[in-house]
C-alpha positions in Angstrom: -8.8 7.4 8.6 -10.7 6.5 5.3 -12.3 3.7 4.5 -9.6 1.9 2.5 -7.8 2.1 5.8 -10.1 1.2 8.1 -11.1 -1.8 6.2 -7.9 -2.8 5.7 -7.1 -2.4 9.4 -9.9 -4.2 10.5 -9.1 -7.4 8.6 -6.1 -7.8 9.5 -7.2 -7.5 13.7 -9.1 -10.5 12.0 -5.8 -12.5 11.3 -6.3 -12.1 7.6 -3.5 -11.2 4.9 -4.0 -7.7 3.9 -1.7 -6.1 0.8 -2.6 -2.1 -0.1 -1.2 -1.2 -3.4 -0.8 2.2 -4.4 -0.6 3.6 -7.5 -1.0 6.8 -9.6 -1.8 9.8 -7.0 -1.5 7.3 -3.8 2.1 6.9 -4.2 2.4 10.6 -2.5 1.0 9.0 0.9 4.1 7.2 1.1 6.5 10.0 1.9 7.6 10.6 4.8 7.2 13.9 4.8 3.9 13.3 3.5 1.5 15.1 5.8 -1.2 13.0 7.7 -0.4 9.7 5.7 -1.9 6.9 7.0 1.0 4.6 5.7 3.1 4.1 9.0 0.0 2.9 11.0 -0.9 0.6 8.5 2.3 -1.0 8.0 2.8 -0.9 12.0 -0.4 -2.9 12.1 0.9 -5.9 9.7 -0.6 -4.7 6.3 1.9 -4.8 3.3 2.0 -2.0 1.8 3.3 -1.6 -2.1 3.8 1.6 -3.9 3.7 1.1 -7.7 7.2 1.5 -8.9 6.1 3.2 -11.9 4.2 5.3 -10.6 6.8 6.3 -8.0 9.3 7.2 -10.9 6.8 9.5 -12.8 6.0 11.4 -9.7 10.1 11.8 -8.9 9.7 9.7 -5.4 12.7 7.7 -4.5 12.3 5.2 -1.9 14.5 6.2 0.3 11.5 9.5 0.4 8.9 6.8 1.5 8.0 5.7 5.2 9.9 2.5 6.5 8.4 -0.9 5.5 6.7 0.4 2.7 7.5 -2.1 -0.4 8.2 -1.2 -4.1 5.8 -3.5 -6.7 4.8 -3.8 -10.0 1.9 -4.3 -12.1 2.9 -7.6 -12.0 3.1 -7.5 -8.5 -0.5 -6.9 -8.6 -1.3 -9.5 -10.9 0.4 -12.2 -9.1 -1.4 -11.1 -6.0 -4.8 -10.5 -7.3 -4.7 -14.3 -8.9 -4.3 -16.1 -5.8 -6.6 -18.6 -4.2 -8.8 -17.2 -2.0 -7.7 -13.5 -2.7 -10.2 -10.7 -2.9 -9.2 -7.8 -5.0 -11.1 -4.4 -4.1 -10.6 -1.2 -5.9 -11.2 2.2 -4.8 
C-alpha cells in the first residue's frame, strides 16, 4: 500500500471520517479490472471513496467499469468537503 492509503486506513481504525478523492490519473485505480488497486480495501474499510466525474469522462471510464461503492463527485464535491468544520484537506 502507499502512503495515501495507509494514512487513510489508519484514521479511520481511529473512528475518524476519511473521503479519498481521485482525480486526473487516479481515476484509473477505480476499475475493476484495474490491476492491484487499492480501492476495494479502502472502501471495505469505511473510507468514501470519490472519483472525479470529469475526470472519469475524459479518461472514457463509466461507472459501471469502477469497483463497487466507489462514489462519482465533483469539484464541487470537493469544495463542499474541504470547507467543513474540522476537515483537513491533504494533497498528494
Amino acid at each position: 500500500m502507499n502512503s495515501v492509503s495507509e494514512t487513510a486506513l489508519a484514521l479511520r481504525k481511529k473512528g475518524h471520517t476519511v473521503t479519498i478523492f481521485l482525480v486526473e490519473n487516479g481515476v484509473l485505480g477505480a476499475r475493476k479490472q484495474a490491476a492491484k488497486s487499492q480501492v476495494p480495501a479502502i472502501v471495505e474499510s469505511g473510507v468514501t471513496v470519490l472519483a472525479d466525474d470529469f475526470s472519469m469522462q475524459k479518461r472514457g471510464i463509466s461507472m459501471d467499469e469502477c469497483s463497487p461503492g466507489l462514489q462519482a463527485g465533483s469539484m464541487v464535491h470537493l469544495i463542499d468537503l474541504i470547507v467543513q468544520e474540522n476537515t483537513k484537506a491533504v494533497w498528494y
